[in-house]
C-alpha positions in Angstrom: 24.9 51.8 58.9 25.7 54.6 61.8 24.5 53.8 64.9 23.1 57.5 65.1 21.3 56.3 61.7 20.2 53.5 63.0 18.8 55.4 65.9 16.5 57.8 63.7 15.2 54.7 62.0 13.9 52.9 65.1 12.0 56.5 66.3 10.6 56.7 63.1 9.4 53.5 63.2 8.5 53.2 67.3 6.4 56.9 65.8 4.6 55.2 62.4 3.6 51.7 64.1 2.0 53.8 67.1 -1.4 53.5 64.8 -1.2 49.9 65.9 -2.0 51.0 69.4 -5.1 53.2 68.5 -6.5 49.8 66.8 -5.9 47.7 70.2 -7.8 50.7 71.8 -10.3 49.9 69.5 -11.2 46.7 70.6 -10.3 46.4 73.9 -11.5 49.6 75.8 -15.4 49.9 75.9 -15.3 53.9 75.9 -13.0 56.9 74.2 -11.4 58.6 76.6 -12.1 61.9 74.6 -10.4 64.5 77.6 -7.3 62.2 77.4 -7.7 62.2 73.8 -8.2 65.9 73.3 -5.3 66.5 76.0 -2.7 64.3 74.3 -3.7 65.5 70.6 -3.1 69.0 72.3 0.1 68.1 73.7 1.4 66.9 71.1 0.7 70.1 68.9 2.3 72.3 71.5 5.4 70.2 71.2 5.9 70.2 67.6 5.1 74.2 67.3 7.3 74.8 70.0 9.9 72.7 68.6 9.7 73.9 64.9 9.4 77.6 65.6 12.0 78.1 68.2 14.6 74.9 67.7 14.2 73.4 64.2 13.5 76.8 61.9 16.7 78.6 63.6 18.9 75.5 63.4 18.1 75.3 59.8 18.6 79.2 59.2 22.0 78.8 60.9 23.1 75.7 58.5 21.9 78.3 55.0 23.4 81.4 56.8 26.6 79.6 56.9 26.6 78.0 54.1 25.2 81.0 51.5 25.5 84.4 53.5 22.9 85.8 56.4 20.3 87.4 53.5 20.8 84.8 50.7 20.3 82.2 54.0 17.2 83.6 55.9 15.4 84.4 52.7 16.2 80.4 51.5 15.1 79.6 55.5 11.8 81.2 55.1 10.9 79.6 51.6 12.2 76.2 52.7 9.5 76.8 55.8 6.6 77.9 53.6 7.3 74.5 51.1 7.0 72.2 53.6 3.6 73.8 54.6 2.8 73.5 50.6 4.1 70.0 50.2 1.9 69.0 52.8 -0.9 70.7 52.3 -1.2 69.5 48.8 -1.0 66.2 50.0 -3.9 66.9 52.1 -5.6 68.3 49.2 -5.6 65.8 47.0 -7.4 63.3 49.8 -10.7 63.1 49.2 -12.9 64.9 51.8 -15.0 61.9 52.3 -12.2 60.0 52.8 -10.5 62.4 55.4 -8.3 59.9 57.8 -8.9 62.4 60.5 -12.6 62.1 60.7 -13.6 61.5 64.3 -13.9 57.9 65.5 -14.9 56.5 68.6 -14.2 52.8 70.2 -18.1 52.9 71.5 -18.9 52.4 67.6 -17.2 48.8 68.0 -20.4 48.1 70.4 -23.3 47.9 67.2 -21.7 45.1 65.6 -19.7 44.2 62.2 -22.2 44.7 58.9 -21.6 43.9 56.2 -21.3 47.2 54.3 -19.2 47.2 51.0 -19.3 51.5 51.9 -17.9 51.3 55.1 -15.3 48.8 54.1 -13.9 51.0 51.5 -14.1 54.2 54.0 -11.5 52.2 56.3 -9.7 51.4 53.5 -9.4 55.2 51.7 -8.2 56.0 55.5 -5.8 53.6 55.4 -4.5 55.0 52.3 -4.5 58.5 52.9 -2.8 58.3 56.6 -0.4 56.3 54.7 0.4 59.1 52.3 0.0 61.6 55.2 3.1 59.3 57.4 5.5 59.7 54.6 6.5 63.3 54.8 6.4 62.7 58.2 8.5 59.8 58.4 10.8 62.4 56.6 11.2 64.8 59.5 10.9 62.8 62.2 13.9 61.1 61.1 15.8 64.1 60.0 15.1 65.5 63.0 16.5 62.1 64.9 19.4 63.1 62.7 20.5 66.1 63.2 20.0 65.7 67.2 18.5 62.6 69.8 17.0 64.5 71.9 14.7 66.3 69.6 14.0 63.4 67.7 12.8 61.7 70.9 10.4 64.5 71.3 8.9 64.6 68.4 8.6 61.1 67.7 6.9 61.4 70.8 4.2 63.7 69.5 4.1 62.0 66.4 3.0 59.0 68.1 0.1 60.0 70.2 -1.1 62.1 66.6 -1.2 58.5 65.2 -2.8 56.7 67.3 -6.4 58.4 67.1 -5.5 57.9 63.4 -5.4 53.8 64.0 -8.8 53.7 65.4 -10.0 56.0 62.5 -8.9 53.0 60.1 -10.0 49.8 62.2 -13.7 51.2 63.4 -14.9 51.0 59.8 -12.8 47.9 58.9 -14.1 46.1 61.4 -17.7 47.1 61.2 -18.1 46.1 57.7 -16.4 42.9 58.3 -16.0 41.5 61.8 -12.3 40.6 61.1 -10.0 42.2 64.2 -7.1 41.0 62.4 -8.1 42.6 59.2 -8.8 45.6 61.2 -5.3 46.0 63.1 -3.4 44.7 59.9 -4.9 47.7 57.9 -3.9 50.1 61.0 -0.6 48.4 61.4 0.4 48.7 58.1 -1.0 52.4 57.6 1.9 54.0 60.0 4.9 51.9 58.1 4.8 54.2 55.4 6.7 56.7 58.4 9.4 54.0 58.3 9.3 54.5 54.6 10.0 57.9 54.1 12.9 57.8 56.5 14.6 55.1 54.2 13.6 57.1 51.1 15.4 60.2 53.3 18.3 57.9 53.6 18.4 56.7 49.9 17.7 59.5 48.8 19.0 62.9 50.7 21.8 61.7 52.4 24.1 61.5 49.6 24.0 65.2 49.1 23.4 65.8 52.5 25.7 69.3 52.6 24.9 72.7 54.6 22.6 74.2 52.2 20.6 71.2 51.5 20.1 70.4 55.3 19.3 74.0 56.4 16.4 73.5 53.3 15.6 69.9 54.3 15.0 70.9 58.1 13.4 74.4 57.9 11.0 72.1 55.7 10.4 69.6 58.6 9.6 73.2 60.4 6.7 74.1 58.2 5.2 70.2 57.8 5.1 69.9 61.5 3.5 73.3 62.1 1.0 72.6 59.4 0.1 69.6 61.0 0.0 70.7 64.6 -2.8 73.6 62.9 -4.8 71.5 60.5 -4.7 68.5 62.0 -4.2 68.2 65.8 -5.8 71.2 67.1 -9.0 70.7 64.9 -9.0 66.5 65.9 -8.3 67.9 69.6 -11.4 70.2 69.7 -13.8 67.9 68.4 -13.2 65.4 70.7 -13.7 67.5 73.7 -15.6 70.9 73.7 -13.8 72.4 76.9 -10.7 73.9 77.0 -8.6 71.3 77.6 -6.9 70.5 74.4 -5.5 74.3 75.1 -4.3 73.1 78.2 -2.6 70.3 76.6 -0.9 72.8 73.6 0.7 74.5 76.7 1.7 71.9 78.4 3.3 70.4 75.3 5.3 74.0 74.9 6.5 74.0 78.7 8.0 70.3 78.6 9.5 70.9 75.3 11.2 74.2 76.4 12.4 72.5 79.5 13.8 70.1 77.9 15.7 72.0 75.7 16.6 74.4 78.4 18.4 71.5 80.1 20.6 70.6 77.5 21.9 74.1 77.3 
């Protein structure tokens, strides 16, 4: 395997496991930092915007422009952009609303106790499920990203991480609740983000062997509309609601600046 391929695989996977760290959080801090929270979940929306609107949608419009012709190749762009936002969002869709992986937790809720609650149990376990389902996709462009260029990959994998890691305290506060077990608890938030590593190898398996100009330009300006999609359902929202102020704005702009310096400096 390509060390470059090898490469987008350990991102992917340093991105999906990154739920682990929200369940140590979980259990060994006594209080959520919700202004670091709301900052970082900010942060991490400003970088992928930033990222899929000015780097990632125009890289992939280049690749279809080449390939098919400047009208043919900005119209297939702009539908490739507009599929990954449906792909996703019917992903989201079909999640139950009860179930909603990115309903706000905090680590203070470790503080009543486990009880034994059969309801609670299964909540942690429908969010285990459903961030699962959520990682894939995003398993997907992280590693395409990693791909096509290291530096964005980094970035990005970056952002994917801290988005997971209020999303492994959202599966190990009920878990452990209803049952007590901490193991049970970060096993169930461990395993929830390996589904990222997944949809990187089913990327491998499965797109690489027709991995040609059109196909990539589609792939990535894809990657474009599921990160954006996620940035403005789920980050911003989750930022909010963990802090009233303005500070998850802050962190959106601050997320934009470092990402266009750092592509600014690879110029």
């Amino acid at each position: 395997m390509p060390d470059n391929v090898l490469a987008a695989f350990g991102l992917t996977l340093f991105a999906g496991l990154s739920t682990g760290i929200g369940s140590v959080l979980a259990f060994f801090t006594k209080t959520t930092n919700t202004k670091f929270l709301s900052f970082s979940l900010g942060f991490s929306a400003g970088v992928m915007i930033y990222v899929s609107m000015i780097e990632i949608f125009f890289k992939a419009q280049e690749s279809l422009v080449e390939a098919v012709g400047a009208a043919e190749g900005s119209w297939l762009t702009v539908l490739g952009f507009f599929g990954g936002m449906v792909l996703i969002a019917l992903i989201d869709r079909f999640i139950p609303t009860q179930r909603n992986p990115h309903e706000i937790k905090k680590v203070e809720e470790m503080d009543a106790g486990p009880v034994q609650n059969a309801e609670l149990l299964k909540m942690g376990l429908f969010a285990a499920l459903a961030i699962g389902i959520h990682n894939f996709p995003e398993g997907i462009a992280t590693f395409a990203s990693s791909l096509q260029d290291p530096r964005l990959g980094i970035m990005i994998a970056v952002a994917v991480a801290i988005h997971n890691i209020p999303e492994g305290i959202a599966v190990s506060v009920p878990v452990y609740y209803s049952t007590g077990d901490r193991k049970k608890a970060f096993k169930l938030s461990f395993f929830s983000g390996l589904a990222e590593p997944v949809g990187a190898l089913c990327a491998y398996l499965i797109f690489m062997p027709f991995l040609n100009g059109i196909f990539f330009g589609i792939l990535f300006a894809a990657v474009a509309g599921i990160m954006v999609f996620i940035s403005l359902d789920e980050l911003l929202p989750a930022a909010k609601k963990y802090d009233e102020a303005h500070i998850s704005i802050y962190g959106l702009m601050g997320g934009m600046a470092v990402m266009a310096v750092s592509l600014l400096l690879f110029i």
